[in-house]
N, C-alpha and C positions, 0 to 999 in steps of 0.2 A: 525876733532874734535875727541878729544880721548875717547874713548868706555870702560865703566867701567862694568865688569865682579861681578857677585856676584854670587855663590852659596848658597842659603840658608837650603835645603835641599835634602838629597838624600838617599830614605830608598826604601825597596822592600814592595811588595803588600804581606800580609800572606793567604787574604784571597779569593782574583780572583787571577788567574794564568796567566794571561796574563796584567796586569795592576800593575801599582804601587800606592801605597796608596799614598802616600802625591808625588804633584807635581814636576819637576826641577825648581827651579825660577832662574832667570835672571835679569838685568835693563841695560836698556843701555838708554843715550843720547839721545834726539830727535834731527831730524837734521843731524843723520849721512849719511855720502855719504854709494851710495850703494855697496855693495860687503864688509861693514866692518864687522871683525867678531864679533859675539856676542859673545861666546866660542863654545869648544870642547865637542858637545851633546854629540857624542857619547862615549866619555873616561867618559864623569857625569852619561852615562845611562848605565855602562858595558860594550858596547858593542866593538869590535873592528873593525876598518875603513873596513875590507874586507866584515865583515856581513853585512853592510847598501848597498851593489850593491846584494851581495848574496840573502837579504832575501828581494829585492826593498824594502828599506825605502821610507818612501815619508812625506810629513807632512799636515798636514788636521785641518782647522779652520772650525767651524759652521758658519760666516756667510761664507764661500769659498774664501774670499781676504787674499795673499798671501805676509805676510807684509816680511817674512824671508823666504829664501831657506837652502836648506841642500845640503854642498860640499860629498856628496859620496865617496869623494878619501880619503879624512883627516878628515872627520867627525864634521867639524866645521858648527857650523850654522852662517849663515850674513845676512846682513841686505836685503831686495829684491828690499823698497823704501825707499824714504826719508819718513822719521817719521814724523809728524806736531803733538805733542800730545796735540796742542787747537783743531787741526779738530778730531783729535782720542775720545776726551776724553770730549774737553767741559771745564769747569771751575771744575770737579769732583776734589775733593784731591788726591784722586789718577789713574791711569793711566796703567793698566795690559793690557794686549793683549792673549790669552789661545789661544793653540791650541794643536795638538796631532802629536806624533812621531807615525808610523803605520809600523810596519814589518811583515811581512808574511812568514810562513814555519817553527817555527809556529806561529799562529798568536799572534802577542804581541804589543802592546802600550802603551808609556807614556804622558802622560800630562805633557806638559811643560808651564810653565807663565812667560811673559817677560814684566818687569814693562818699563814703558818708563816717564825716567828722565825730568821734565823740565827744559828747559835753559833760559835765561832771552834776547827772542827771542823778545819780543813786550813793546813799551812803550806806557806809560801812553797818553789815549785820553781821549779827554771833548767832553762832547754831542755835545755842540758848542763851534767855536771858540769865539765867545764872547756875554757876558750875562750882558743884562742890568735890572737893579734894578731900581724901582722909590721909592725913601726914603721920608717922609715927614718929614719935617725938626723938628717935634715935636717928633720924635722918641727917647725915653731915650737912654740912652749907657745903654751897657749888652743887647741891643737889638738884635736878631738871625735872621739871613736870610738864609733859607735852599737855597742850591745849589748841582746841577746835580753832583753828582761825576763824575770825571773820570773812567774810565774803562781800564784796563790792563789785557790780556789775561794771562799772565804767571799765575803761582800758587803759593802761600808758601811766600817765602822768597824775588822773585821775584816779587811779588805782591808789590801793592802802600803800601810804609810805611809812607810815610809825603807829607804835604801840609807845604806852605808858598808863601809869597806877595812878591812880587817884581815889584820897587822900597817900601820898606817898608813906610806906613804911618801913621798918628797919627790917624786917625780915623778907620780903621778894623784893624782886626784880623779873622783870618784863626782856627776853630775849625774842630775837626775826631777824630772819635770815633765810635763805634758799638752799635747800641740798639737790638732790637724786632729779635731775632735770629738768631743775629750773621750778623744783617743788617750794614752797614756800612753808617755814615751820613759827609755828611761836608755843617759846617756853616759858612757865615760870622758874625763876633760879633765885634758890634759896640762901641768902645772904648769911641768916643767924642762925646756927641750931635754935628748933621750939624748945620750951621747955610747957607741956601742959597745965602742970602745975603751975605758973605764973600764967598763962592764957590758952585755956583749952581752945578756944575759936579766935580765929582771925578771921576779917572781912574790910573786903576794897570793891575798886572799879577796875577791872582792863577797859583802854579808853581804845580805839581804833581811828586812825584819821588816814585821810585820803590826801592827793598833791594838787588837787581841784583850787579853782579859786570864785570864789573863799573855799574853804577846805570843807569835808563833810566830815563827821563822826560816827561813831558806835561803840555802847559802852553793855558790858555783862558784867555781871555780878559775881565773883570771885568770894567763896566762900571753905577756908580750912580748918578744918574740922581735925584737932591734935589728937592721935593716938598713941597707945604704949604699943609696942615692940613689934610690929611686923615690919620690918627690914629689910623683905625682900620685892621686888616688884615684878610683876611678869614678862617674861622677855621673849619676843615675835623671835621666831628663827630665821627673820626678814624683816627686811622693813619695807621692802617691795614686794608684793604677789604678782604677777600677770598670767592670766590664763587667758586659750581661745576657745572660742565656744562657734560652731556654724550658725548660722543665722534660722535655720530651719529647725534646731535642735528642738528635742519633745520637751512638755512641760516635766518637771522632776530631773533632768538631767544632770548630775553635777559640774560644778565648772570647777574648782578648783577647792583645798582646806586651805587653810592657815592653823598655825603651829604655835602657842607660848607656853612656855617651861616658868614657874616658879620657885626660887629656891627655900622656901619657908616650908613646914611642913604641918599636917592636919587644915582644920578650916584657912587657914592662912596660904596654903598653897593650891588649894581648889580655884582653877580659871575656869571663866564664862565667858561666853564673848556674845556680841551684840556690835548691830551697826551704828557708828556714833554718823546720828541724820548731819546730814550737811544741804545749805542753803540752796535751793535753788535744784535739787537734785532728791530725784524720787527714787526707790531702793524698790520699789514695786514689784520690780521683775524678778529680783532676787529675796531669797529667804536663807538665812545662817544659823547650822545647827548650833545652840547655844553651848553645847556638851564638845560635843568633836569638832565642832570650827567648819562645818562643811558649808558650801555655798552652792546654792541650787537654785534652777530657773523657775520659775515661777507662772512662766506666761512667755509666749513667743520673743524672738528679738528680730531686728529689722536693721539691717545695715545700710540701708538706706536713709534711715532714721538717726542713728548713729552708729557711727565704725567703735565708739570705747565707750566703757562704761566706768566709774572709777569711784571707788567706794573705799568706805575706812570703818576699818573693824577695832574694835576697842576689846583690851581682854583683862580682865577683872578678877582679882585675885578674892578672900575670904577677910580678909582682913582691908578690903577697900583699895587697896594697893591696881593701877591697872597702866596699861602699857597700848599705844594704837600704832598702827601697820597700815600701809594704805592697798588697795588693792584693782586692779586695772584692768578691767575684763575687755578683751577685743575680739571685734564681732566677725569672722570669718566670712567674707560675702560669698555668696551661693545665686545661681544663675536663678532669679526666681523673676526677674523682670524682664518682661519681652522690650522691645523697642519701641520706641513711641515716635510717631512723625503731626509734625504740628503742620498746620497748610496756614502760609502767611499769606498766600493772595493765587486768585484759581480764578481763570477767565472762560468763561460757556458762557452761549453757546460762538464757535469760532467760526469764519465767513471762510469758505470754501476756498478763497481767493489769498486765503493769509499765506507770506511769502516760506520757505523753509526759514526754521530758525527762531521763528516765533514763540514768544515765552508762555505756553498757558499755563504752566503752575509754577509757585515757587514754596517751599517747605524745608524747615530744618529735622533731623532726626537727634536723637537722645538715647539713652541708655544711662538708667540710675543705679546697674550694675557698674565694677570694677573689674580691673584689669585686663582678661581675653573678656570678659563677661559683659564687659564697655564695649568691645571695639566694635563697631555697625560695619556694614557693606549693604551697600542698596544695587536693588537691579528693577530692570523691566521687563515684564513678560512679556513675550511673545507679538512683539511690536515691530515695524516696517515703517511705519510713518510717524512714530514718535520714536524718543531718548533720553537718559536722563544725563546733564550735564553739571557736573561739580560746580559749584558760585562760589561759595567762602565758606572755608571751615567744612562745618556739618551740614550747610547749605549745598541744597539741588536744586535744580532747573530743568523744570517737562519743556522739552521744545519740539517744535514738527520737525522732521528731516525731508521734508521729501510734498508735494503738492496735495489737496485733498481736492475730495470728488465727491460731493453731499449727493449724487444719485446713483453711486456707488456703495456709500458707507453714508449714513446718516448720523449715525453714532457711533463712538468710539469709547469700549470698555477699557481701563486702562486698568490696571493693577500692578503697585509698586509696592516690590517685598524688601522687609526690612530683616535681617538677620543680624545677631549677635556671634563671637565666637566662644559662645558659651559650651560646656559639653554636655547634656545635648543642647544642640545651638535653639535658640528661644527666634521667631520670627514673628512679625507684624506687616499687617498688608493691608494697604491706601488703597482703598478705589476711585478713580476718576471718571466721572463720567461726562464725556466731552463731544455738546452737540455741533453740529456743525452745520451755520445756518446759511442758508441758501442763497445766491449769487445768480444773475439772471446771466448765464450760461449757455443755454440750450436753445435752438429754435424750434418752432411747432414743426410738426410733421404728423401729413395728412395721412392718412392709414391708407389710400390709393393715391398711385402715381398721375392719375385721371378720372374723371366723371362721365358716366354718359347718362343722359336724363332725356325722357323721351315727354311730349308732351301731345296732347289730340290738338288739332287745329279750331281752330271758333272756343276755346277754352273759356271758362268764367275771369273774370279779372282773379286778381291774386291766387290764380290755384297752385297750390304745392307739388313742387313736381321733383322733390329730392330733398338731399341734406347733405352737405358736406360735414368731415367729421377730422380734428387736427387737435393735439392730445403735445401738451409739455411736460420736457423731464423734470423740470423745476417746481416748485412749492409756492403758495400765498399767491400774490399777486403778480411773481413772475412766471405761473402755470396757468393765470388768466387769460385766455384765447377768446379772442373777440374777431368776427368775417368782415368781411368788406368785398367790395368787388375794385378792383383796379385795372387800369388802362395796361394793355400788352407790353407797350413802348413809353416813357416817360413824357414823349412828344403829343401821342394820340391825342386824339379828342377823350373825351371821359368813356368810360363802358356804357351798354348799352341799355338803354331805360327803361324796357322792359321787363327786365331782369332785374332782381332783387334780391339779398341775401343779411335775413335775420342773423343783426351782429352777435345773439346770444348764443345760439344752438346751429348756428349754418343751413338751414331751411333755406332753400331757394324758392322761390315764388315768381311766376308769371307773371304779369300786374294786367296786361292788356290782352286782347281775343292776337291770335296769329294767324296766318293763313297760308299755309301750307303751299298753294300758287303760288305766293308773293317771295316766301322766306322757308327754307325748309331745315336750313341749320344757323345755328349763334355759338359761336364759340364765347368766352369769357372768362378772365382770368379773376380766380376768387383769393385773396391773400388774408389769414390767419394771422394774429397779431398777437402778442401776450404784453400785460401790463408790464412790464421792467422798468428800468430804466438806464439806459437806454433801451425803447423795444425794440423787440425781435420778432420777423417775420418769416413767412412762407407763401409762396402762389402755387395754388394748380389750373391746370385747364379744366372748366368742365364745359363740355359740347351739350347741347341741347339741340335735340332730334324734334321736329315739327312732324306727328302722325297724321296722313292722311285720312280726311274723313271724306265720306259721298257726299257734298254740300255743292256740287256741279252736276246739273242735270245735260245731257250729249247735246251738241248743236250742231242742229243741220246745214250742213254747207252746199247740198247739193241734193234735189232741187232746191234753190232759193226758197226762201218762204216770205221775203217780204215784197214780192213782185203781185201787184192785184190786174188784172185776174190770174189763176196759176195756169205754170206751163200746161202744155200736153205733147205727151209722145206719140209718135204716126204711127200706128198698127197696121203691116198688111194682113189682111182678113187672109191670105194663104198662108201666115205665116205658121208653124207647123210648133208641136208642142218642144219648152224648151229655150226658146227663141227670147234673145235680152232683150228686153222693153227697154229699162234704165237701169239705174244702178244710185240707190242711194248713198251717199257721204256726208258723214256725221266724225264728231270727236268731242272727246269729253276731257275738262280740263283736270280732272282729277288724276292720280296713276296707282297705279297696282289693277288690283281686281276693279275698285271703281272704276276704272277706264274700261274695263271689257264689256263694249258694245254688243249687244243683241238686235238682231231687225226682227220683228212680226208684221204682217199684214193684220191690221188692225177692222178696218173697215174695207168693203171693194161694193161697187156695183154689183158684180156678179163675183161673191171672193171662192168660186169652181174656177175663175178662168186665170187666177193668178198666183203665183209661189212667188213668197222671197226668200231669198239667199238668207237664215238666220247667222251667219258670220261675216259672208260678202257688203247684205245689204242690195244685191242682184237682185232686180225685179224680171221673174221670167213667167212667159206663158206657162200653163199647167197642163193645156189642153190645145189642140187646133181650135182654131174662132170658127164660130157658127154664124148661120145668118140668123139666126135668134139672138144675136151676144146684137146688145145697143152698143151702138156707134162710139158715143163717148162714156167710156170707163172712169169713174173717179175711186181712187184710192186714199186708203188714208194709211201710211207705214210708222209704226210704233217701234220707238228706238228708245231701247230699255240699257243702262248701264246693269254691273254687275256686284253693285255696293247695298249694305244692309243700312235702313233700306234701301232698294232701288229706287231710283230716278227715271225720267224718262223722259222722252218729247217728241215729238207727231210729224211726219211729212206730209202732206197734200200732195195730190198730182196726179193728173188725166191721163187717158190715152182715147185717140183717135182709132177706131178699127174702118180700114180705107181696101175697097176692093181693091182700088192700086191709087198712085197716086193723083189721077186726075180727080179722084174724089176728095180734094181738098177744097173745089166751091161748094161743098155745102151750103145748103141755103142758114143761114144763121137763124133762120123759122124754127128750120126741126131742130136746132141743137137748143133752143130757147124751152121749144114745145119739148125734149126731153128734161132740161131744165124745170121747167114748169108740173111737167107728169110727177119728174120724185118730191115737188112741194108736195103736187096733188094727193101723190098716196098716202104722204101722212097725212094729211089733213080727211082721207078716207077713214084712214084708222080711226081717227080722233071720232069722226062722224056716224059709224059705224050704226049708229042707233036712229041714225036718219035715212039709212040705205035704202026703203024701198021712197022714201019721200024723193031722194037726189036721185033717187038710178034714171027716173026719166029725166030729169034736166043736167044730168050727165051725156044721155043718148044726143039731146039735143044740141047738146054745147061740142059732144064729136062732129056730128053732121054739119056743125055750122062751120068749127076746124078746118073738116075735109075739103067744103067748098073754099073757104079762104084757103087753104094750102094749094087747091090747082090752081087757082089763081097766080097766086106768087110764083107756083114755076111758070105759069105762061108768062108771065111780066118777064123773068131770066135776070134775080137779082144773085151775083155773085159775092160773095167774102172778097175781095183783093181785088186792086185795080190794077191794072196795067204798068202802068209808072214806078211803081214802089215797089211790087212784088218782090226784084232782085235784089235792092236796097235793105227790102227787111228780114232777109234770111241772112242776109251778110252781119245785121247789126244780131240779129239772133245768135247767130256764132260768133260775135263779140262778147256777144254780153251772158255767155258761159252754159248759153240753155243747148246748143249743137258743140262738142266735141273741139270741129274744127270747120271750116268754110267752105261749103261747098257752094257749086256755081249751081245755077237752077236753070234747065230752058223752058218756057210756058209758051205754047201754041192754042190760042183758043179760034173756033172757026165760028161763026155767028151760025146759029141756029142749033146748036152741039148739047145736049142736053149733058154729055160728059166730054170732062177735060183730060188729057193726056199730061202727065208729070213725069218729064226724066229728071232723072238726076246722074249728074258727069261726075267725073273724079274728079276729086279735090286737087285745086290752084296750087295749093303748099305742095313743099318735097314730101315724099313719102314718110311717115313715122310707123312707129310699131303699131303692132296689130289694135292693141287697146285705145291705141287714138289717133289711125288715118284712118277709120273709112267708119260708116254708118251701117252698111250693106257688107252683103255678099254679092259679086254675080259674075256677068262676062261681057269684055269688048266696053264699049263706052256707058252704057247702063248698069248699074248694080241694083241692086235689090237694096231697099232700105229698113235695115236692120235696128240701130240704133240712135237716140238724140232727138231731146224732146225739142217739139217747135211749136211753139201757140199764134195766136194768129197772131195776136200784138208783133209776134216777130216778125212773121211773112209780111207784114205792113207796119209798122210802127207807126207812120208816118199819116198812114190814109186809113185807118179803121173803114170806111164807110162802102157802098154795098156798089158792086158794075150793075151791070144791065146784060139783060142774058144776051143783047147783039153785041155789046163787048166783050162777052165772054167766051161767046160763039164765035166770032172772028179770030181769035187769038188760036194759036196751038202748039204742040209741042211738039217737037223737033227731035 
């Protein structure tokens, strides 16, 4: 069936921006197959075929039936179903269909209206198919006999235009015509008086035709039936009824009577009434007392359903005689419909980032009540960052007013009340529920402003020595925190390699041993990252503390210890208890308590004749020296730090005990021979179980001693020669074993079995007491008090032995 196009207007909106003022209109055919087109919406609405997939076009009616779609590719709109415009529309003169074209991005709509054409789809019906009259044969001509019209759904032009008889007869005729608003009537008018007697029954067609082309018909059966003498017929006290009834009214209510008088009397003026059915039209809800004419509801009404009801009551006398009245029930609306809100299009969840103004919802509102009972007003609760804003018509617009903030409000309950001014007013309420999705915003931030992380020194590789810890306000993978370590300065060299920081959890780890000597702090800047895009960071300082462990055992600095043979210090045998031998110096490379040095005497030749200083390290006599104390004293001083556990490390070191100083020629015999004795006595020990076998070749091996020892002093071999003597006390106190330099004078006289030792004041200017002088005493002699001298010192040079007449020649001065 061919589809006719009509544009009738096409102008822009001046003053919404997203809508057009006056509609696109359209008509097409009812009746068409589906997929025809109706035309090219989108060439009549500007737009071109790639924008309607671009900006999803779509199309949107209020009540949601989808009588047309929209081709996306070519912009044509067609038809979706077959059109019926009696089920659309009704018997209405005319027949539109509204709905809306919706694009988005931005958002824009037109109202489109598509009238739909009648075709001359239905012919003419009769209530029934055939209608019998009882005529009393005393009826003049020009007499009227109302009859049910036919009924034809089509409209206009296709509507019933004429009535006519067939076989045509000498006694009716076919009257049509319109009265009481546009009411349409047909009569039959009686042209000849009957006469019974020459033909008690007549029988025809009423033919009904429409103005369709070709035309349609409908034909009933016309049947009179000639009676003697009732002559009256009954007569409505109206030919109009209207009554109103509320929409809510109970079943049984009455709505209104109707009224006909008779003027015949006995069975001839007895009326009945009944509803004469009409086409198309259900009497369902109404019920008419046949006796008193009353009319009653039957069953609820709905003014939504329909505002009028219109009915036709026939009243029928005793003698066949009857008369009909039309009757027009109107349905009083009552606020029984709340408001209804359709959502045409609703965007969740919304980026935190959307600017004010943005559309997230759009929805038209309704009300299938009348008059106040129609009119809506929409609001929004309790809302700061959203609004609702009028669009077209009954169209609204949710829009933001104001920035969001997803770690603030994550969700937004929205509720949009719809109210009618009904009494009491009827409301409906839309909830929105609008998320609000997450924008990488926020930077990490570490829960401390700094680290401090202590670690032992000599650590295992990778040990764990912390965690850092950095937490985003954001969601998904812009609240994913990942560590790093980064350079302070952009310029630096990279951070530092020992240090290492699990990019999952911020665990710092050591990787290599530290050493607390070498390195005792590491700063490092640790930075927190989150997945965004663009990321977002954060740096803190964390300092890492190197803990001191004891893994430095004290080192002795004084006496040397890598000098062979070890020093020794000059004891004068008067020297009285108290009196400083030396003084050891130690230090330990550790600090804290690890460093707190302890001295013990560990070992001594005789350890009654020595104390040390446990804090100083001062090696002092205990006791005055005896002449039973041997000559050369060796010591062994243990120097203990004060770390768990301790460490420690050992001094060596002599003393000479010298009745004075000329007793420093010692024959190198007896200091051999006591050398030799403390082999011997361990080796006594060891031997113990040989003692009476060795004790005589012990006896022997003294006496043979003895004699070799007078010997040697008659020979007169001295320690120090001549030459060198001064030279090696000088290099002595160079090389750190004397304090400071003193001058030495040696006088030896030939034949002198003892040597005389001064010692003068020291060369250098005077210094303080701990390091100008060795001695105490008076005038050019002191007494010598402190500063070990070995002999290697006194000679460096000449180790090797005088002769007692050069020893004896010489002396001290």
């Amino acid at each position: 069936m061919a589809i006719a196009r009509q544009v009738l207007c096409l102008s822009a909106f001046l003053s919404l921006p997203h809508a057009r003022a006056e509609p696109i209109r359209y008509s097409v055919a009812e009746e068409g197959e589906s997929g025809s087109v109706v035309a090219n919406v989108a060439e009549d609405a500007g737009l071109a075929p790639a924008q309607l997939s671009a900006r999803r076009a779509r199309l949107a009616s209020e009540d949601g039936r989808q009588h047309f779609r929209l081709d996306r590719g070519t912009g044509r709109l067609v038809v979706a179903e077959r059109l019926d415009r009696e089920e659309l529309c009704g018997q209405s003169a005319t027949c539109t269909l509204p709905f809306e074209l919706l694009l988005a991005n931005p958002l824009q709509f037109f109202r489109v209206e598509v009238a739909v054409e009648d075709i001359n789809d239905h012919s003419p019906v009769f209530p029934e198919e055939q209608v019998t009259f009882k005529i009393p044969e005393t009826s003049n001509p020009g007499s009227r006999f109302p009859l049910e019209g036919a009924r034809d759904l089509d409209v206009g032009s296709n509507s019933i235009q004429a009535y006519s008889i067939a076989p045509q007869n000498e006694y009716f005729s076919v009257s049509f015509g319109s009265r009481i608003k546009g009411k349409k009537y047909v009569e039959l008018v009686l042209e000849k008086a009957l006469d019974r007697e020459e033909e008690a029954e007549v029988g025809f067609s009423l033919i009904a035709v429409d103005g369709g082309s070709p035309p349609r018909s409908g034909t009933t059966q016309i049947h009179i039936v000639v009676l003697d003498v009732n002559d009256n017929a009954p007569i409505f006290t109206q030919e109009l009824y209207i009554g109103q009834v509320l929409e809510n009214a109970a079943e049984g209510s009455v709505v209104l009577s109707v009224v006909a008088t008779d003027g015949d009397a006995g069975r001839n003026g007895e009326v009945s009434y009944q509803f004469s059915q009409a086409v198309g039209q259900s009497h369902s809800a109404f019920a008419i007392d046949p006796v008193t004419g009353e009319i009653r509801l039957t069953k609820p009404l709905d003014f939504e359903a329909a505002e009028t009801h219109e009915l036709s009551v026939r009243a029928t006398d005793g003698g066949g005689l009857s008369a009909i009245c039309k009757v027009l029930v109107e349905v009083v609306d009552v606020n029984d419909n709340a408001p209804e809100v359709v959502v045409s299009s609703f965007s969740s969840p919304l980026p935190e980032n959307a600017l004010p103004g943005t559309v997230v919802a759009l929805f038209t509102v309704r009300d299938r009540d009348a008059g106040a009972n129609g009119k809506i007003s929409c609001a929004l609760e309790d809302q700061l960052l959203f609004s609702l804003r009028p669009a077209y018509k009954n169209y609204y617009e949710l829009v933001t007013v104001s920035t969001l903030d997803r770690e603030e409000t994550a969700r937004y309950t929205l509720a949009v009340t719809v109210a009618d001014a009904g009494s009491p007013p009827l409301t409906t309420t839309q909830t929105f529920t609008v998320d609000i999705s997450d924008v990488n915003d926020n930077v990490p931030a570490f829960n401390q402003t700094s680290y401090t992380m202590y670690v032992r020194e000599n650590n295992v590789p990778t040990v764990l020595v912390g965690a850092v810890s950095a937490s985003d306000a954001d969601e998904g993978p812009n609240a994913k925190v990942t560590y790093s370590l980064a350079p302070a300065h952009p310029a630096e060299r990279p951070p530092c390699s020992c240090i290492s920081v699990n990019s999952e959890n911020g665990q710092v780890f050591v990787l290599r041993p530290l050493d607390y000597e070498q390195v005792r702090q590491i700063e490092v800047l640790v930075s927190a990252s989150d997945a965004g895009t663009p990321p977002l960071s954060a740096n803190v300082t964390v300092r890492l503390l190197v803990v001191d462990e004891n893994d430095n055992a004290p080192l002795v600095l004084y006496p040397s210890q890598d000098s062979s043979p070890a020093s020794s210090e000059l004891v004068p045998k008067s020297s009285e208890a108290g009196y400083l031998v030396t003084k050891v110096v130690a230090v330990d490379a550790d600090s804290g308590q690890n460093s707190w040095l302890s001295y013990h005497l560990l070992r001594a030749t005789d350890p009654g004749l020595f104390a040390v200083g446990a804090q100083s390290g001062e090696v002092r006599l205990r006791r005055p020296v005896t002449e039973r104390d041997a000559v050369k004293q060796k010591l062994v001083v243990l120097v203990r730090d004060n770390g768990q556990p301790p460490l420690s490390a050992t001094a060596a070191l002599s003393a000479l005990l010298l009745n004075d100083f000329s007793d420093v020629h010692l024959p190198h015999s007896s200091l051999a021979t006591e050398d030799e004795g403390g082999s011997l006595t361990t080796y006594l020990i060891i031997s113990l179980v040989f003692v009476s076998v060795l004790f005589l070749a012990s006896m022997a091996a003294f006496i043979a001693r003895q004699v070799c020892k007078g010997k040697e002093l008659k020979g007169g071999h001295v320690l120090y020669g001549t030459g060198n003597l001064q030279s090696g006390l000088a290099d002595a106190a160079a090389a750190g074993t004397l304090p400071h330099a003193y001058c030495y004078e040696i006088s030896l006289t030939t034949g002198s079995g003892n040597s005389e030792f001064k010692f003068l004041k020291p060369i250098l200017p005077s210094l303080p007491p701990q390091h100008s002088g060795m001695g105490r005493g008076t005038g050019d002699e002191q007494e010598f008090s402190r500063g070990p001298v070995t002999m290697e010192d006194v000679a460096p040079d000449n180790p090797g032995m005088l002769s007692a007449e050069q020893f004896d020649s010489l002396s001290f001065n």
